[in-house]
N, C-alpha and C positions, 0 to 999 in steps of 0.2 A: 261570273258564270259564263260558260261560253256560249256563244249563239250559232245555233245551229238550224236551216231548213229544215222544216214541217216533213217534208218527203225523204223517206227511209228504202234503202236499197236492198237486193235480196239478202239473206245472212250467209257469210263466209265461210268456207270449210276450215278449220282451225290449223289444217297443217300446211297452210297457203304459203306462212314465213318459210316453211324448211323448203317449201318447192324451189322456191324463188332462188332459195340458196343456194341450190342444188345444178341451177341454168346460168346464175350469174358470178362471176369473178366474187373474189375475195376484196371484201368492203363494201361493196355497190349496195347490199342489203341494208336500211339502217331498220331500226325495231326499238332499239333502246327510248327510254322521255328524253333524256338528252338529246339523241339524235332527232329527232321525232317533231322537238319545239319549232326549231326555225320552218317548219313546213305546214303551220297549226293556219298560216292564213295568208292571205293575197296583202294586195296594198289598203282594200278595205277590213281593217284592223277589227272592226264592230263584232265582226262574225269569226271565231276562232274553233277551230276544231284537231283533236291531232291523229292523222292516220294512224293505222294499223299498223303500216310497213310501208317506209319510202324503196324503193325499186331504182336504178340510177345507171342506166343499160350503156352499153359504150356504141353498139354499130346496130344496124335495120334487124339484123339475126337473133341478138339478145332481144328486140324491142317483140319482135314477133312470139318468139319463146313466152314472153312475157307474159302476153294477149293471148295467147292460145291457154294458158294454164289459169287464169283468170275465166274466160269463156268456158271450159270446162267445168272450172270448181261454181260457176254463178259467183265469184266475185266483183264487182265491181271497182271501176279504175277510173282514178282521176290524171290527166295528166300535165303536167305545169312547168313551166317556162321558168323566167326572173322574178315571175312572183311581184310584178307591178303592178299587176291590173286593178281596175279599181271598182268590182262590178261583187266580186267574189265570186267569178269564176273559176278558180283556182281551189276552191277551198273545198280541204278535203272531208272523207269520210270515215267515222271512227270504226267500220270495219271493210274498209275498202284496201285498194293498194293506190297508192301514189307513184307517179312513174314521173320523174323529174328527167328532162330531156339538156339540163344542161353539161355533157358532155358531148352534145351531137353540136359543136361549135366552130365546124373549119367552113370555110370560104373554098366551094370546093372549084368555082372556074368562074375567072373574068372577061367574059368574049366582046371587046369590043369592036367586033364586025357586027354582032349580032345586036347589041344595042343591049347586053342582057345577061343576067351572072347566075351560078348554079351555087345555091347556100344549106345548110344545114337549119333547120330549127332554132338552135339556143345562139345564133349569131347574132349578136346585137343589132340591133338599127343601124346606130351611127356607122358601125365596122364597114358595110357592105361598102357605104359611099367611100371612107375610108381609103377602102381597096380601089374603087373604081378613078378615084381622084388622077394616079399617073396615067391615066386614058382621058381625062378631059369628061369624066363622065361621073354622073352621081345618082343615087336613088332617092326621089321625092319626097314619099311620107314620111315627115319627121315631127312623132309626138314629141312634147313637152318631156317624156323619159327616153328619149333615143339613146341616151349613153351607158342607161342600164337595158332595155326593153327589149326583147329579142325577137325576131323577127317570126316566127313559128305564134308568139302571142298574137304578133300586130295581124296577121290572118287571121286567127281563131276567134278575134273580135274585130274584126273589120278598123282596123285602128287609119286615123288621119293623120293631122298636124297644122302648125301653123301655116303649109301651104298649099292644102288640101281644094282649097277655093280655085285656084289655076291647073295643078296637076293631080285631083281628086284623094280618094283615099287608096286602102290597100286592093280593093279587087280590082283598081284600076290602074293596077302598077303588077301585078304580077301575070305571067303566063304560064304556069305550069305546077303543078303539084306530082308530090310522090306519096301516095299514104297505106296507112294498114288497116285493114279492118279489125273490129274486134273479135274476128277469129286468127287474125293473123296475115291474113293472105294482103300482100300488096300488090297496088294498082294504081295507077296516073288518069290525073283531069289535063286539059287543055294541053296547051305544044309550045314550043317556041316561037312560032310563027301568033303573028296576032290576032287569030281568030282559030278555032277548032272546028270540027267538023260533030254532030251530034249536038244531044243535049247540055245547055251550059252548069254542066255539072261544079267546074271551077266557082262560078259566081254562088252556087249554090252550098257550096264546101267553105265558102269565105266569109266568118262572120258566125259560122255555125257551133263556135263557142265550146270546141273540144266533144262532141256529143253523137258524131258522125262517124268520124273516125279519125286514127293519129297521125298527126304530119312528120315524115322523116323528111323529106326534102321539097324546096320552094325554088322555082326560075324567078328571078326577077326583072323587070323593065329597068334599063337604066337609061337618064336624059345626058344628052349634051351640056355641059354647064353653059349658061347664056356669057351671052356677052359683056352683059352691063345687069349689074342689080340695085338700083337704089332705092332706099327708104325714106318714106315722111312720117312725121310725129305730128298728130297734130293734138291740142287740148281744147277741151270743151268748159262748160259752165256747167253744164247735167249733163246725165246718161243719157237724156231722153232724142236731147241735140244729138250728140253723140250718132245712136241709135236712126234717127233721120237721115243723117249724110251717109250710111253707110249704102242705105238705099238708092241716092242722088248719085253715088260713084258709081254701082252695077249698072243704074238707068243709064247714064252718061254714054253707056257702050264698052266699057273700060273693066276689062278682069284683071283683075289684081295678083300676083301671087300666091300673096296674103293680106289678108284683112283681118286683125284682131282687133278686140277692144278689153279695157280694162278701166274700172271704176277707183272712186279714191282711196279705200281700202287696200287694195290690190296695189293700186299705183305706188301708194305708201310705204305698202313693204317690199316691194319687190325693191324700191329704191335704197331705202336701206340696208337690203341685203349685197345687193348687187352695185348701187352707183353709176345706175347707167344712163345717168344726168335728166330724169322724167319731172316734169314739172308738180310736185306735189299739191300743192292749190288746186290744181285742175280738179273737177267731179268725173271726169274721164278723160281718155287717149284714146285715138284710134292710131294704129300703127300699119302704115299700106305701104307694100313693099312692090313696086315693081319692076318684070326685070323681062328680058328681051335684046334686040339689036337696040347699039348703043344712040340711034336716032329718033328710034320709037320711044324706045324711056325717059331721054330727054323731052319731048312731046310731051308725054302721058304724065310727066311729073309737073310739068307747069299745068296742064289741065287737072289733074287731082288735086293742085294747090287751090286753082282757082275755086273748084268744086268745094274743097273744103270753107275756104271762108268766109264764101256766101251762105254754104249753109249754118256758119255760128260756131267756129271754130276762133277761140280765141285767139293763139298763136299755132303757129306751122312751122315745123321746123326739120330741115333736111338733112341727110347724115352727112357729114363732109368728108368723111371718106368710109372706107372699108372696115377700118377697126370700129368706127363710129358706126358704124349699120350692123356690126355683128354684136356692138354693145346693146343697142337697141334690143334686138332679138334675145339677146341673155335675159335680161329684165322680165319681159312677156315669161321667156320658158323657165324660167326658176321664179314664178310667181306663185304656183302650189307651193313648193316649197316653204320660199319665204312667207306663207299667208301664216305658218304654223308657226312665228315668230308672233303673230297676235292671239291667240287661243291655244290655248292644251290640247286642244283636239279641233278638229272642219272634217266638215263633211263633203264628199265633192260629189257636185252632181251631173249631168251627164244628157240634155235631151235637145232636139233640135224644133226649129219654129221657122217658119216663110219670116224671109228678109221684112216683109213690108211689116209685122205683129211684133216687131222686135223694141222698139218705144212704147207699145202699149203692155209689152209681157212685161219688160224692165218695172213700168212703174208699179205692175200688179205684184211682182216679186217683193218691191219694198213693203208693198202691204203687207203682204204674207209676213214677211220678217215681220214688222212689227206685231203682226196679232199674236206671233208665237214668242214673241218678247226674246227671237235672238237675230245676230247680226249676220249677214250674209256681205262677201265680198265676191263682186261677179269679174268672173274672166275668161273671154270665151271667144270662138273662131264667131266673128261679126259676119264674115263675107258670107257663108254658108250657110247661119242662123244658128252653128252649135254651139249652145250656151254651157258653163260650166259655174253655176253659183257653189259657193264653196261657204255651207251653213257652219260659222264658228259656235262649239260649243263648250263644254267642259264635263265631260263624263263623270268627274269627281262628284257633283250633282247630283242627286237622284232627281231622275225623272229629263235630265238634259237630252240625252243621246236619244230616248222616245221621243220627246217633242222635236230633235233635229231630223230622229227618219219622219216622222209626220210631216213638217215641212216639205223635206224632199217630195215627198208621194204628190204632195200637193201642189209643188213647184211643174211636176211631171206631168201633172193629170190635168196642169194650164196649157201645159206644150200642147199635148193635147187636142184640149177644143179647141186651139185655135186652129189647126188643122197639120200638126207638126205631130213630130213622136219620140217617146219613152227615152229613145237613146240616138246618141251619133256616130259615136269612137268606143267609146268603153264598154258594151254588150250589157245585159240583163243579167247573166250569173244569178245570182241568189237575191240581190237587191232591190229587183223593181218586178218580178216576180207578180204582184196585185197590179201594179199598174199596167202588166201586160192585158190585165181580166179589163180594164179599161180601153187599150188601144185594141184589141181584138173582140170579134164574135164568136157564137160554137164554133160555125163552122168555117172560119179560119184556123181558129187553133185545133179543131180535129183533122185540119187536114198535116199542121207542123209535125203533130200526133204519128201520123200514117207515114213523113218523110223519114221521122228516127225511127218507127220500127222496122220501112224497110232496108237501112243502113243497119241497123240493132237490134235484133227482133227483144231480145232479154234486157233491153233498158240497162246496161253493164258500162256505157260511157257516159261517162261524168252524172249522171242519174240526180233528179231534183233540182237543174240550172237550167236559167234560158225558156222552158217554154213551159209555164203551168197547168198541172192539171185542172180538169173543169170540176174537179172537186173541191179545188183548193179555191178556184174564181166562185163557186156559187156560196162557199163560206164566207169568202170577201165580199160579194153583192149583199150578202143578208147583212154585212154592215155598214154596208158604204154605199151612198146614194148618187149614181151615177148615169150618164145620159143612156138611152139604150134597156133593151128588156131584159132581163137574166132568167135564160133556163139550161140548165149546166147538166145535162144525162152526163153521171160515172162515166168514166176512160178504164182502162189498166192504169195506176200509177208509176211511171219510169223513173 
């Protein structure tokens, strides 16, 4: 049965399909179940739903037509990228319109004076650097999906990667937007230039998880590629060791590119997926990459070795050359993957915690596993604090995939008190939804409240993602015992 959000959007005028028809080329409409299926859900599977009518626009003109007829009729719109995300922000509504932006996919300029390239939406991650490559020059954040993920998502969820620890995530990589509002009319945040003038509207549009308004075009930052990059592997005997050094390398003075870590689960499959020669005995790796002039890396890699095997690092071991460093990093980024080589289904979760809590959440996470009697395999940016425990379960089960979201909730709601939150890279969407009623007060979330209606006054983007209503949070306080008072005055619900 599919699983759908509690929050219901306004009802649609029924002759919304012909409209649509009527503005957009021939095809671009789908409507048919066939057509319909591949767009019933994000990368989190749990939650399926099939729109009304996918929409499939080609330039800013169709996208606008779109939104104005929609705004009109009180339809609401979802609008969705690659469809990797993993939050269910994507996911659509069974009488809304879905507006699939993967035809807005050229690379529309590479200016490297500027340091900086003009992209479309549904351009992949990978591509941009791609393109910037014959300039010496490449773009940073690069999740774990860059070779599907397209760059229009990695904004609308503030997405990272594994080198997010040195060169941040995405609002700190992009300079300029182009979008439309849900009446259609577009309008630009920030500039080329590295700072704007006014309110930081950019910072405030990024991460805002489709709900604000639609992204036709993104400027991005591009870096210099370094000089020298190399990598250490090192393996521990527990996570918990593990988890210690990562905090001994930031104390040390020393930023890392990347800092990841991966436990023996993780390490397990990714090795047999990939072969990317990882010590399996280990109970974890940390993988620290750094990169720089070729005199500081040398430096910084004998100090990171040192660091590591005083702090109980079993062995350490250094890439020896280039193919060997990019091997290294395949393993870490086709770890989701390969984790689904040990279970029928995982769960991947998604929250952040202070470097220093990250030995004491680890060992709290295996407990949690164990009270809910399933397995968890952790893999997560170390440097940062963003964890990704990935709950194996088996839907075939009844009663599995319940006790896998309860975990999660509970995994989150650790992040949490220790003084950490809900999410890092992947957004809220539909799936952590209660544990926002956790990380926020009234009046925080009255006032996310007051940002979407003045971007949306009719709740008509993405409607029921990202920020709970306080009706939904005092029905989750009357069951869930959590720090803090709960008094939830009715909202509108959007």
């Amino acid at each position: 049965m599919p699983r759908i959000p509690d929050e219901r959007p306004l009802n649609p005028q029924p002759d919304i399909i012909a409209a649509l028809s009527a503005v957009l080329p021939a095809g671009t409409v789908l409507s048919s179940a066939a057509e319909l299926a591949p767009y019933e859900c994000d990368g989190l599977t749990a939650f399926r739903q099939r729109p009304m009518v996918v929409a499939l626009p080609e330039c800013i003109e169709q996208v606008q037509q779109v939104l104005r007829l929609c705004h009109d009729a009180r339809v609401p719109v979802v609008v969705r990228g690659a469809g990797t995300g993993l939050s269910g922000g994507a996911l659509p509504l069974a009488d809304g319109v879905l507006v699939s932006l993967a035809k807005f996919n050229r690379i529309l300029a590479v200016d490297p004076d500027s340091l900086s390239a003009r992209v479309q939406p549904g351009v992949r991650n990978l591509a941009i650097s791609e393109a910037a490559a014959p300039y010496g020059l490449y773009y940073a954040p690069d999740p774990s999906s860059q070779i599907a993920c397209t760059i229009g998502g990695n904004v609308a969820e503030n997405s990272g990667g594994v080198h997010c620890l040195k060169y941040g995530l995405t609002v700190h990589n992009i300079l300029k937007l182009k979008l439309l509002t849900i009446e259609g009319e577009l309008f630009e945040v920030g500039r080329e230039a590295l700072d704007a003038p006014g309110l930081d509207l950019l910072a405030l549009l990024t991460g805002s998880e489709g709900m604000l308004a639609v992204i036709v075009e993104i400027t991005v930052k591009l870096l210099p590629k370094p000089e020298r990059a190399q990598v250490l592997l090192a393996a521990f005997a527990d996570v918990e060791t593990a988890g210690a050094a990562v905090a001994g390398i930031i104390a040390a003075g020393i930023t890392p590119a990347g800092l990841e870590m991966m436990d023996n689960p993780a390490i397990r499959a990714a090795e047999d997926f990939v072969q990317a020669g990882y010590p399996v005995e280990a109970e974890a790796v940390l993988i620290c990459e750094l990169d720089g002039f070729n005199a500081e890396v040398s430096f910084e890699v004998m100090r990171v070795r040192e660091l590591l095997l005083s702090a109980g690092a079993t062995e350490v071991r250094t890439a020896a050359d280039e193919a060997e460093r990019l091997l290294f990093w395949k393993g870490r980024k086709a770890a989701f993957p390969a984790v689904g080589r040990l279970s029928p289904d995982y769960y991947c979760m998604d929250g952040t915690i202070p470097r220093r809590e990250l030995p004491r959440v680890l060992r709290r996470i295996a407990e949690l596993a164990a009270d809910y009697s399933l397995r968890v395999a952790n893999v997560f940016h170390a440097g940062d604090g963003n964890l990704h425990p990935l709950i194996l379960y088996d839907a075939n089960h009844p009663g599995e995939l319940e006790r896998a979201e309860e975990l999660g909730g509970a995994i989150l709601e650790l992040c949490v008190a220790v003084g950490g939150t809900v999410t890092g890279e992947h957004g809220v969407g539909v799936e952590k939804l209660n544990q926002m009623c956790v990380q926020f007060n009234t009046t925080e979330l009255e006032q996310m409240h007051r940002v979407k209606a003045a971007f949306d006054p009719h709740g008509l983007l993405n409607p029921g993602k990202a920020v709970p209503t306080l009706h939904r949070c005092a029905e989750f306080g009357a069951m869930h015992v959590h720090h803090g008072e709960l008094k939830f005055p009715e909202l509108p619900r959007f």
